[in-house]
C-alpha positions in Angstrom: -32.1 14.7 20.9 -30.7 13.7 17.3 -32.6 10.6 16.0 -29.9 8.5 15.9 -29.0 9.1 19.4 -32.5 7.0 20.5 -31.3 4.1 20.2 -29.9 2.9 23.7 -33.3 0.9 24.9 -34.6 -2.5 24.6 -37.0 -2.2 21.9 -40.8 -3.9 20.9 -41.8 -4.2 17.8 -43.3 -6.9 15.9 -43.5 -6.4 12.1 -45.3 -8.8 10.4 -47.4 -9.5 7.3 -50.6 -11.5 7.2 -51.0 -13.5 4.4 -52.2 -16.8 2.9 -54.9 -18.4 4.1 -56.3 -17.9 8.0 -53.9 -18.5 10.2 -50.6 -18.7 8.0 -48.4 -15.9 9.1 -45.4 -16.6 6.9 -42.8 -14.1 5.6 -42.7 -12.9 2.2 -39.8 -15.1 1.3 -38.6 -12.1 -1.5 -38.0 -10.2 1.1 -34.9 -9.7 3.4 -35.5 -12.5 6.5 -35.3 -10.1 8.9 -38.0 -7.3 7.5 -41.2 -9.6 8.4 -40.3 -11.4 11.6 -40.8 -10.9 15.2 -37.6 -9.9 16.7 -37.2 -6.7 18.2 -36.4 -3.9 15.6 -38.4 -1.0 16.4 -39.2 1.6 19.3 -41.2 4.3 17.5 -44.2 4.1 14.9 -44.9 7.0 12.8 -47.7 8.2 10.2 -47.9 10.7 7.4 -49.6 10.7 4.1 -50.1 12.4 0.9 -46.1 12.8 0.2 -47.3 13.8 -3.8 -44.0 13.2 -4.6 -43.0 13.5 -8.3 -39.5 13.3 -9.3 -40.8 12.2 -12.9 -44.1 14.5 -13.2 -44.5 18.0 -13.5 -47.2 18.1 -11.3 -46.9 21.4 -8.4 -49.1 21.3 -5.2 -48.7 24.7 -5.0 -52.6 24.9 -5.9 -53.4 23.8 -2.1 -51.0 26.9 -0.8 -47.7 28.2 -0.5 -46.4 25.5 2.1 -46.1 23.0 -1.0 -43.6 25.1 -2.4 -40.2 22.4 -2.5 -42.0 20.1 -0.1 -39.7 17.1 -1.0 -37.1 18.6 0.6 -39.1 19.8 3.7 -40.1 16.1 3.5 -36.7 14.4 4.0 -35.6 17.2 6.2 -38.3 16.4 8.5 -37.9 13.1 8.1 -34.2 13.3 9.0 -34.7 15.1 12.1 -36.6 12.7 13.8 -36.8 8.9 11.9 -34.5 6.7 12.9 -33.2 3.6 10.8 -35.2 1.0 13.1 -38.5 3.0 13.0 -41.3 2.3 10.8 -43.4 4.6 9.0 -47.2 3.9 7.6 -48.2 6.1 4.8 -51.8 5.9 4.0 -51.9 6.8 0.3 -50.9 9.2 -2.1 -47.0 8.7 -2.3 -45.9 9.2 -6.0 -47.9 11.3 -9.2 -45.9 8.4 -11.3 -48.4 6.6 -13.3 -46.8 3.2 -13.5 -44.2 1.5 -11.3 -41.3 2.5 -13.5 -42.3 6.3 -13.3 -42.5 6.2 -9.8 -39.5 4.4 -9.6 -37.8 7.8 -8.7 -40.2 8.5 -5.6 -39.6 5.4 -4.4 -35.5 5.7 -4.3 -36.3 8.8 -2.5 -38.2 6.8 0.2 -36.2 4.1 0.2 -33.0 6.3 1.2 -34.7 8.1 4.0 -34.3 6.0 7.5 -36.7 3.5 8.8 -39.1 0.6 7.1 -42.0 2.5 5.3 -45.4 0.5 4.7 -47.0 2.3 1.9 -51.1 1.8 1.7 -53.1 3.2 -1.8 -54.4 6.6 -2.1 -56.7 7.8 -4.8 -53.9 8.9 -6.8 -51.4 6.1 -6.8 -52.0 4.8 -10.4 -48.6 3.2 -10.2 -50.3 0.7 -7.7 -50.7 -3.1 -9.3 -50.8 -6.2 -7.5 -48.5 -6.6 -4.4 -46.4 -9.3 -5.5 -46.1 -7.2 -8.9 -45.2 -3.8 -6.3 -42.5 -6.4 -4.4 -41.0 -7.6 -7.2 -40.5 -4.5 -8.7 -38.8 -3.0 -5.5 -36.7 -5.7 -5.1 -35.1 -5.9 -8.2 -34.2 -2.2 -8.1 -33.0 -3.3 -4.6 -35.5 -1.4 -2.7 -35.9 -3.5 0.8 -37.1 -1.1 3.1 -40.7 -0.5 1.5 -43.2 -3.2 1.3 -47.6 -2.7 1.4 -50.8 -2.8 3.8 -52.9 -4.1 1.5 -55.5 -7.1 2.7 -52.9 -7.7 5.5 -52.3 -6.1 9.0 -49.1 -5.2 11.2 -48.4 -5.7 14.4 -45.9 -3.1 16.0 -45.0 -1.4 19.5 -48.2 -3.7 21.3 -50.0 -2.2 18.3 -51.9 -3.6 15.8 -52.3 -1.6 11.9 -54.7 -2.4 9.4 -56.5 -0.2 6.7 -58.0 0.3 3.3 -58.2 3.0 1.1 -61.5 3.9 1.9 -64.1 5.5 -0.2 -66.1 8.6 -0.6 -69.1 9.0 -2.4 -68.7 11.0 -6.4 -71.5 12.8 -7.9 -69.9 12.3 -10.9 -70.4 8.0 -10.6 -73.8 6.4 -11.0 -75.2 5.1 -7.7 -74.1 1.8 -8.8 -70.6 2.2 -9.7 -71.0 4.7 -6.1 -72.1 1.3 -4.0 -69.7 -1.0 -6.3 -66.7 0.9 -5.1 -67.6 1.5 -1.8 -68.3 -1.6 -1.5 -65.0 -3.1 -2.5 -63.4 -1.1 0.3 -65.6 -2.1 3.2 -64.7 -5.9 2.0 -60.8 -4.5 2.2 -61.3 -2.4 4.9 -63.2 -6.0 6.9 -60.4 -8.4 5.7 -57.8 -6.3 7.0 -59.3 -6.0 10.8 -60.1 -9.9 10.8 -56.0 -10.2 9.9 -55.5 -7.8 12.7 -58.2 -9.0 15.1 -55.7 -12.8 14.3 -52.7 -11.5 14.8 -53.8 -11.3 18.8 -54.4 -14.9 19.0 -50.8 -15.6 17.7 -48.5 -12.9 18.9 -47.1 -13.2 22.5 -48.0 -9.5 24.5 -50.6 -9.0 21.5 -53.9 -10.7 23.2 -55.3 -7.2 24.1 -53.6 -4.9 21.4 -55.6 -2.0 19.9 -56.7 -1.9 16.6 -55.6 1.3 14.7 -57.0 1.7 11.3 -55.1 3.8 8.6 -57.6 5.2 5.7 -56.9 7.7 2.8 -59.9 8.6 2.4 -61.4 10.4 5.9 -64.8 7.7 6.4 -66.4 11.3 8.0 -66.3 14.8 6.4 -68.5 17.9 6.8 -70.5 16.8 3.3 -70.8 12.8 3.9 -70.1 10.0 6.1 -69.2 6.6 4.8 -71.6 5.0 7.0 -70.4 1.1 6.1 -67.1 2.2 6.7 -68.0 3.5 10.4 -69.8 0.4 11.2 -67.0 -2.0 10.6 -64.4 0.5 12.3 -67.1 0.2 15.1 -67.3 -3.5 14.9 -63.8 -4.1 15.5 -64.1 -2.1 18.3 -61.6 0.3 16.3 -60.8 3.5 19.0 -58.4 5.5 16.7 -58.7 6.3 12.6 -55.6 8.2 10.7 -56.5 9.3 7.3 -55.1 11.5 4.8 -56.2 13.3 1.9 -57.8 16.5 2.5 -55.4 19.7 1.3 -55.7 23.3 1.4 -58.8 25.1 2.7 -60.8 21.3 3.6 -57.7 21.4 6.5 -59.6 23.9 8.7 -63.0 22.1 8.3 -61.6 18.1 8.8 -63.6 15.7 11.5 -60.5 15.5 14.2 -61.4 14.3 17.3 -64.0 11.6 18.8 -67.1 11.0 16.4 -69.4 8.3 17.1 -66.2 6.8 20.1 -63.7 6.6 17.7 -61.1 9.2 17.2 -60.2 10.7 14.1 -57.2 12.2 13.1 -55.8 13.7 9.9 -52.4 13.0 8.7 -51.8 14.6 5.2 -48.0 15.8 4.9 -49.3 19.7 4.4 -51.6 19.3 7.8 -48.4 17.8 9.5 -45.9 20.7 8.0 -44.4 17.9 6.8 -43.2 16.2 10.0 -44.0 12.6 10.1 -46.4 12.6 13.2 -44.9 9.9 15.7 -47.4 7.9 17.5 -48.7 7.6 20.8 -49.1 4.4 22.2 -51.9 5.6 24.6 -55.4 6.4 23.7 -56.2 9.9 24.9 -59.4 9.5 26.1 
């Protein structure tokens, strides 16, 4: 069925930023009133990462394999076929090789003309990334309104509830304290983003007993390591399923997918999804 055929049912969705201090739920006011609010505007939630777009950098994927040959455009084809304009899309990290806002400006056009509201989260290579309000502004005054961030926040959507960091994995080429430093600052994210989501069930209608899904870049398990802190907090929060991106080429075939320790894991990069944002099931499958 064409996307924009889907639209005939009452929908739930609930779309809305944590911010401020603990229990302060207000809107962004920059933004459009009806982009963080709790009206109705969305039936389906979708995921992908790693887009690696880079209309303003010479920089070809074609290293991880063949499939990355003129991926943008397999990217809004995709896209097209099955996001429609009251969908939202999370993208756990790695959007745009820009290395500042303005050189990514480009990527985020892109984006911004494909359907649906996008929430963007930081990936390892997003050096555009700044603050959010700096990110916001930005957008805005290039009138960009459909993109905004999950950063120290979480979202509430389709009786779901989204929160994530970028994660961390551990780099031989770091001292051990620069290692624990880092990894560090992302459990602390990772942690504030959960308590904003574990909140948001004590003031959204419907929302009392809404899963937790965590969205990381970095996969917390892999064949060489396991972010142990990381685990334990997903664990804490009673976190069941963990969408993560990063991992390319010939890592595809050896990913952790599937339950580890209870929680599911599944990777999301654009290359692992052919492209296709992956739309998401409400249930848990097991």
């Amino acid at each position: 069925m064409p996307a924009g055929a889907r639209r005939m049912r009452a929908s739930k969705f609930r779309n809305v930023g944590f911010c401020g201090r603990a229990g302060a739920f207000s809107p962004r006011p920059a933004f459009p009133p009806d982009f963080f609010c709790t009206k109705e505007l969305s039936i389906i939630v979708h995921l992908i990462a790693d887009l690696h777009l880079g209309a303003s950098v010479n920089k070809p994927m074609q290293v991880f394999g063949p499939e990355w040959d003129n991926h943008t455009e397999k990217i809004r084809r995709e896209w097209l076929a099955r996001v429609d304009a009251q969908d939202t899309v999370f993208l756990p990290g790695d959007l745009s090789w820009g290395i500042d806002l303005q050189e990514a400006l480009a990527d985020f056009l892109f984006l911004d003309a494909l359907p649906g509201k996008k929430i963007l989260s930081k990936g390892n290579h997003d050096y555009w990334w700044t603050t959010v309000s700096k990110m916001q502004n930005f957008l805005l005054a290039h009138g960009i309104t459909s993109i905004d961030f999950l950063h120290n926040n979480a979202y509430a959507a389709e009786g779901m509830i989204f929160c994530g960091a970028k994660g961390y994995q551990w780099d031989a080429q770091q001292s051990a304290a620069q290692n624990e430093k880092l990894i560090n600052r992302e459990a602390m994210r990772l942690e504030l983003s959960l308590e904003r989501g574990a909140a948001l069930r004590g003031s959204l209608p419907g929302y009392e007993h809404a899963e937790l899904i965590a969205l990381l870049h970095y996969p917390p398990v892999s064949p060489g390591q396991k972010s142990r802190r990381l685990l334990e907090i997903l664990l804490k929060y009673g976190v069941r399923r963990c969408f993560y991106g990063h991992i390319h080429g010939p890592g595809k075939a050896t990913a952790v997918t599937g339950l580890y320790e209870g929680v599911e894991f599944s990777l999301i990069s654009a290359d692992f999804l052919s492209f296709c944002p992956q739309k998401l099931n409400k249930t848990v499958s097991f």
